[in-house]
C-alpha positions, 0 to 999 in steps of 0.5 A: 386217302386211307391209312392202314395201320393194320398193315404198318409195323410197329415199333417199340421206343426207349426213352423217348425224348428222355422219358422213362421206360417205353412206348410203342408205335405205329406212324404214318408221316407225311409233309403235313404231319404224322398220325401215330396210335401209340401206347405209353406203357405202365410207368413210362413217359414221354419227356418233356420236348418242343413243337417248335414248328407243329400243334401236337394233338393227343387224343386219349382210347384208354389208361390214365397219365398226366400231361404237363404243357408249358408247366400246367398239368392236365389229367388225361383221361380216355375221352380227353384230348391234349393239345400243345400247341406250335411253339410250346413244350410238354411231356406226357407220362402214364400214371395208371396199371395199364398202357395209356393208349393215345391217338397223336396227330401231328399238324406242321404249320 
């Protein structure tokens, strides 16, 4: 199967999960999960929310940010990925000048 996200429209999230600023994305969702390229853009954040039902994996392309998973925070750096895994909560903000840009998958299990 192949996802084009060229082809997807995306779009732009205030606030999200009651986070500061903005962040934009594309989403493709299905009964499985969600994969979502998005951009957390200078000094917005996504808060702090729940994976009652899902692993959330949030692999870094580029800026810098922070994640705090069930209280523990983790640098976020590109090359690095942040897991949170079903039944925890996290929140990740964007710490550095430029948007940090991640790659979600979302795997429901």
């Amino acid at each position: 199967m192949l996802i084009d996200f060229n082809d997807m429209k995306e779009i732009t999230v205030s606030k999200m999960n009651s986070g500061t600023g903005e962040i934009s994305a594309k989403m493709y969702v299905d009964g499985d999960g969600k994969i979502i390229p998005c951009r957390i853009h200078k000094g917005s954040s996504i808060g702090m929310h729940e994976h009652p039902t899902s692993d959330d994996i949030n692999y870094v392309i580029s800026g810098t940010g922070k994640a705090i998973c069930d209280g523990k925070e983790e640098i976020l750096a590109p090359g690095s990925c942040h897991i949170c895994k079903k039944g925890s909560s996290h929140s990740i903000i964007n710490t550095g000048d430029d948007d940090l840009v991640i790659l979600t998958v979302v795997v429901e299990k």
